[in-house]
C-alpha positions, -999 to 999 in steps of 0.1 A, spaced: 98 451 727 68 439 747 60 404 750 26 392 761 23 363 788 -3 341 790 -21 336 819 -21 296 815 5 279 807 -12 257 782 -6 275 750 -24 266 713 -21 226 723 13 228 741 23 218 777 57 231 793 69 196 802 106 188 812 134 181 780 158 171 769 182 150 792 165 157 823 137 138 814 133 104 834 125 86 803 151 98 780 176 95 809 166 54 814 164 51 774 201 63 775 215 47 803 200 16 789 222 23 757 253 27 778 254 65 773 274 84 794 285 121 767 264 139 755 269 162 724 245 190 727 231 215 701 202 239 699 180 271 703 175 293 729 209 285 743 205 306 775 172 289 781 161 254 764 199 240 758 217 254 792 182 237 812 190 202 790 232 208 798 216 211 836 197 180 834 223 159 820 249 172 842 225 163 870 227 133 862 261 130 857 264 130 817 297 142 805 286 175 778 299 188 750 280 218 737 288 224 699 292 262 702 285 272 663 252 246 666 234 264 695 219 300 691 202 324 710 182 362 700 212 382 713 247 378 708 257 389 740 234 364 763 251 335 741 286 346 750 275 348 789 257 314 785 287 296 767 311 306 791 292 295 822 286 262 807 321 253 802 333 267 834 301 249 851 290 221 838 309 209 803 326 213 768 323 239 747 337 233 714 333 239 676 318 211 661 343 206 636 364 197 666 338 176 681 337 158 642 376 152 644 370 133 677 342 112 668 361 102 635 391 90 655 372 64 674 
């Protein structure tokens, strides 16, 4: 499969602008709330959700990435990418597991 790249990076009214819990903004909002975990799920897990697990564990977030809640196009990349997150920066569990814990608080 080919895929086309466009020159700019300005695509059909989209900018490439920074996510998830890297961003300055969403970092004071939460800080402001007294978060400190994170419970992560997405797409692209080898791209968009491993740069927001980064961003949080930047900033010293404790993450917990619901395995069967994040995907990615090939099976393979999402077992590489699972396993470096939890031996790098956080959690990966199922989020039944992740369920159980929130109900006992």
């Amino acid at each position: 499969m080919r895929v086309r790249r466009s020159k700019s990076r300005r695509r059909a009214g989209f900018e490439r602008r920074r996510a998830g819990a890297g961003s300055p903004a969403l970092d004071g909002a939460l800080r402001a709330r007294g978060v400190t975990s994170l419970v992560v799920t997405g797409t692209l897990t080898d791209i968009c959700v491993l740069a927001s697990i980064v961003g949080a564990f930047n900033r010293e977030y404790r993450v917990t990435v619901a395995e069967d809640a994040v995907a990615t196009l090939w099976p393979e990349i999402q077992r590489a990418t699972l396993d470096i997150i939890g031996r790098a920066f956080g959690r990966v569990v199922s989020s039944k597991d992740i369920a159980s814990e929130v109900t006992a608080w």
